[in-house]
C-alpha positions as CSV (number, residue, x, y, z in Angstrom):
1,X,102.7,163.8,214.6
2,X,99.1,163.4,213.1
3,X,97.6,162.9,216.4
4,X,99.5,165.1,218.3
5,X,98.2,167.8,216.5
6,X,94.5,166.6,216.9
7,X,95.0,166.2,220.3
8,X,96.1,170.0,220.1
9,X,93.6,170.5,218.4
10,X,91.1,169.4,220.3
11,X,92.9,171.0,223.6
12,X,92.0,174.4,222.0
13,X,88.1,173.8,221.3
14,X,88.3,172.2,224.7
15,X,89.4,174.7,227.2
16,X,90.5,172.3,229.9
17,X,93.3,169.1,229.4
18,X,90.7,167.1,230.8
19,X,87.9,167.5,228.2
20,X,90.3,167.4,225.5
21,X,91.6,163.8,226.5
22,X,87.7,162.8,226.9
23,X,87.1,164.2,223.0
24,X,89.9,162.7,222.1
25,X,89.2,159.0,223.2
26,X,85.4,159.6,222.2
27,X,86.4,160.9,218.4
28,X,85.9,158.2,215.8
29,X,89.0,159.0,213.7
30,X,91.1,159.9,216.3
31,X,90.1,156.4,218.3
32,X,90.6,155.1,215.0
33,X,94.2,156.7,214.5
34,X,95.3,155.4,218.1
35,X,94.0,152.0,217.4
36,X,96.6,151.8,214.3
37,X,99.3,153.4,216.3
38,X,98.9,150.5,218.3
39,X,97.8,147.8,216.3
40,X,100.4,148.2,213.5
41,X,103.6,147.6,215.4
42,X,101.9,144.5,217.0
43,X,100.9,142.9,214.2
44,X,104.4,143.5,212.8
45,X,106.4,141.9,216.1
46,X,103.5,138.7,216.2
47,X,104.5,138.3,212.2
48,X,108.2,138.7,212.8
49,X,107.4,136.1,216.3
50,X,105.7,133.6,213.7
51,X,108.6,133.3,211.7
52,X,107.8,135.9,209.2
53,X,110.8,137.6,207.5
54,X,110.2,139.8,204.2
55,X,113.6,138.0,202.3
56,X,112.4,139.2,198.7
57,X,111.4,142.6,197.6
58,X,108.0,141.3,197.2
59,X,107.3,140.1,200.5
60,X,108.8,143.3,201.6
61,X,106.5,144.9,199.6
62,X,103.6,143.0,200.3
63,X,104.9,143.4,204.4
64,X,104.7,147.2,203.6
65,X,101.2,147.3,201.8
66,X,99.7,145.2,204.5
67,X,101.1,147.7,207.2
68,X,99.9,151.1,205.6
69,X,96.0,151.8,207.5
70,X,96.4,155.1,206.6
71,X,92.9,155.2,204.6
72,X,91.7,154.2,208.1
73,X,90.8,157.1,209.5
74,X,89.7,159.0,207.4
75,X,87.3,156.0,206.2
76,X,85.9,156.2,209.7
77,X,85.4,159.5,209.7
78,X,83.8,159.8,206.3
79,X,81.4,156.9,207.8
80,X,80.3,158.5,211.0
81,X,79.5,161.9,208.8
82,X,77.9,159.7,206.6
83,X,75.9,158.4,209.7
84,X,75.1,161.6,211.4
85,X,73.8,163.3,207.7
86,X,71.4,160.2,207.9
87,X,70.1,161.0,211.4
């Protein structure tokens, strides 16, 4: 839902579909969010194709903790303000 609503948000500041998709590829955090849309579910299926299976709470857990990029993007973000300040 997160990036659905930045891509609608973009789509507004944009005007056109067009120049919203091109802000939207071109935005650090929301790059950043797509990449761990993507990246998260394949990490988890290789894992589970290497023999991985979470058969404790702890390795459940630990399966759990090592799934969660959430800071991600935000991270990103606060680094390319950080970047652009410095500029």
């Amino acid at each position: 839902m997160y990036r659905a609503a930045g891509y609608v948000f973009l789509r507004g500041h944009a005007g056109s579909t067009g120049r919203a998709v091109r802000a939207y590829f071109t935005h650090p955090v929301m790059l950043t969010g797509f990449a761990v849309i993507l990246a998260v579910p394949a990490a988890l299926l290789a894992a589970r194709l290497l023999g991985f299976s979470p058969s404790t709470q702890v390795l459940t857990a630990a399966e759990t903790i090592a799934a969660n990029l959430c800071w991600l993007p935000p991270l990103v973000g606060w680094i390319s303000e950080q970047n652009r300040s410095r500029q």
